[in-house]
C-alpha positions in Angstrom: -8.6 6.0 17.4 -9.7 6.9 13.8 -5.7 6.9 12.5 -4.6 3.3 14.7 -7.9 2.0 13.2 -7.4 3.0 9.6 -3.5 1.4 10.0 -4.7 -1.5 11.5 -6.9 -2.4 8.2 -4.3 -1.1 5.9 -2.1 -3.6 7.4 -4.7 -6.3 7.4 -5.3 -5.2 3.5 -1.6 -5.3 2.7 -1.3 -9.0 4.4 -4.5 -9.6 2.4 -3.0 -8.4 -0.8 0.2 -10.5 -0.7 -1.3 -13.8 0.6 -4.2 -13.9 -2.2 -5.0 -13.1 -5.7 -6.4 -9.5 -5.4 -6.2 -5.7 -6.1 -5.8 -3.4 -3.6 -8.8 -2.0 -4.2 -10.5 -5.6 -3.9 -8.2 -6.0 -0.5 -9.4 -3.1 1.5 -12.7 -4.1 0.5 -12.8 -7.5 1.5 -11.2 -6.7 4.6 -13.4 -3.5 5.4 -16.5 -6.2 4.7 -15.4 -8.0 7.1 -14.5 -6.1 9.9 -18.2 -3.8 9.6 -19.6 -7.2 9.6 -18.1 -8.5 12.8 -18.3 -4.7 14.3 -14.5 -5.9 14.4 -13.0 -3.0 17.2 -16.5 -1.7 17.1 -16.5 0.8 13.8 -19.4 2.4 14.2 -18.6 3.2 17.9 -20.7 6.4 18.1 -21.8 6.1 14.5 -18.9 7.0 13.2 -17.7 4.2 10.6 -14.2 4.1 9.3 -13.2 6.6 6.9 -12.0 4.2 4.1 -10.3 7.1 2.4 -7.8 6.9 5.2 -7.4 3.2 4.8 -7.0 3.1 0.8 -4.4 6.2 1.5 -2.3 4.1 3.3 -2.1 1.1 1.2 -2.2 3.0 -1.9 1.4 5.2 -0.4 3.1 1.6 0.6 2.2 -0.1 -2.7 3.8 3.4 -4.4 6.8 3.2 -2.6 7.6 -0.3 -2.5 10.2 -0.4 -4.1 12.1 2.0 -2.2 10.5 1.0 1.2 11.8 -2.4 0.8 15.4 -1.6 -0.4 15.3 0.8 2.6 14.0 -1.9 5.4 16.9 -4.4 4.0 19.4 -2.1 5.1 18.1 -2.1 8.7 17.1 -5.3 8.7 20.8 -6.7 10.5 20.6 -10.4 9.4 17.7 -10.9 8.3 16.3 -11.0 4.6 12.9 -9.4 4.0 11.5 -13.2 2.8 12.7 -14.3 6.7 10.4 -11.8 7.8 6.5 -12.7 9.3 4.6 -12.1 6.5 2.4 -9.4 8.9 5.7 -7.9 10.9 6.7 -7.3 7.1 3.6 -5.4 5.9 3.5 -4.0 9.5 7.2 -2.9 8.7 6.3 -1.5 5.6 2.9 0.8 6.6 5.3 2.5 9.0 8.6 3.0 6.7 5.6 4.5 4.4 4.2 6.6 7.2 8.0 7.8 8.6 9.8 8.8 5.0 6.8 9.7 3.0 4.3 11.4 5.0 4.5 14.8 6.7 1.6 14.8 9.1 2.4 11.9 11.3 5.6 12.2 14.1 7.5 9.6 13.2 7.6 9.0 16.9 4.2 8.0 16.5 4.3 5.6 13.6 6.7 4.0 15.6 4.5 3.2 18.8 1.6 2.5 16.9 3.8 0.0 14.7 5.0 -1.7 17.9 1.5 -2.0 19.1 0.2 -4.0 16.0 3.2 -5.7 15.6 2.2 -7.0 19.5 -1.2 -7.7 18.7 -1.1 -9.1 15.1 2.2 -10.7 15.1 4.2 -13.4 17.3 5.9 -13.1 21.4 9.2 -11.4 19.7 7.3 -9.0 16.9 7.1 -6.2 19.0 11.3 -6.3 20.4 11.7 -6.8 16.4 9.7 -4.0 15.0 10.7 -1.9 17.9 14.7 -2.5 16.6 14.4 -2.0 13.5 12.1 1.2 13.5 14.0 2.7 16.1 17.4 2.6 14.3 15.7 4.2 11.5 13.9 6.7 13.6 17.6 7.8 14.9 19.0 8.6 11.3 15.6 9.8 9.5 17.2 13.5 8.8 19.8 11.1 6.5 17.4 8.6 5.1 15.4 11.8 3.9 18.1 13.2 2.7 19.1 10.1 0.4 15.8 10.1 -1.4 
């Protein structure tokens, strides 16, 4: 629960990021605020709160990467252009590329269900078919991918 939460406000922060003005220090904090305040997927559920760390970990890796993440995802994404994209299926998108290439502790297997999953509850009817396509054509040839960078 911890990990799907933490991803879910990175993504949230990432959105927030892009659409306004802010840091992503200022992002994860606005949209941490937020969600404690409306108990948003009930973060202190057995007073536990969310471990920020995790969340400013994950946005802090995708902002790193960037570059790369993004030069990567346009060669998966098969007729599409990364400013076509859903502005949250694209952070979505991103968080997980992140997750898969640069981080040893997660199965990539695993990144990919979770991205599915926020990409069907944060994004539109098709996000989740999309997401699922492009992810799992990457998943198949991550050995290679890996290998490039």
């Amino acid at each position: 629960m911890r990990r799907r939460l933490a991803r879910e406000l990175a993504v949230q922060s990432l959105y927030q990021l892009r659409m306004n003005e802010v840091n992503a220090e200022q992002a994860i904090t606005i949209v941490i605020e937020e969600a404690l305040q409306e108990n948003e997927a009930e973060l202190r559920q057995k007073n536990e709160d969310i471990a920020v760390e995790d969340v400013k970990e994950l946005v802090a890796g995708t902002e790193e990467y960037l570059p790369s993440i993004d030069i990567l995802l346009t060669e998966y994404l098969k007729g599409w252009k990364m400013d076509r994209l859903s502005k949250v299926d694209r952070e979505i998108l991103r968080l997980a590329v992140y997750e898969m290439i640069y981080r040893e502790d997660v199965p990539p297997k695993v990144v990919v269900n979770e991205a599915i999953e926020m990409s069907k509850h944060f994004g539109t009817e098709e996000s989740g078919k999309f997401v699922n396509g492009v992810l799992g054509k990457m998943i198949g040839e991550l050995a290679s991918i890996k290998d490039k960078l």
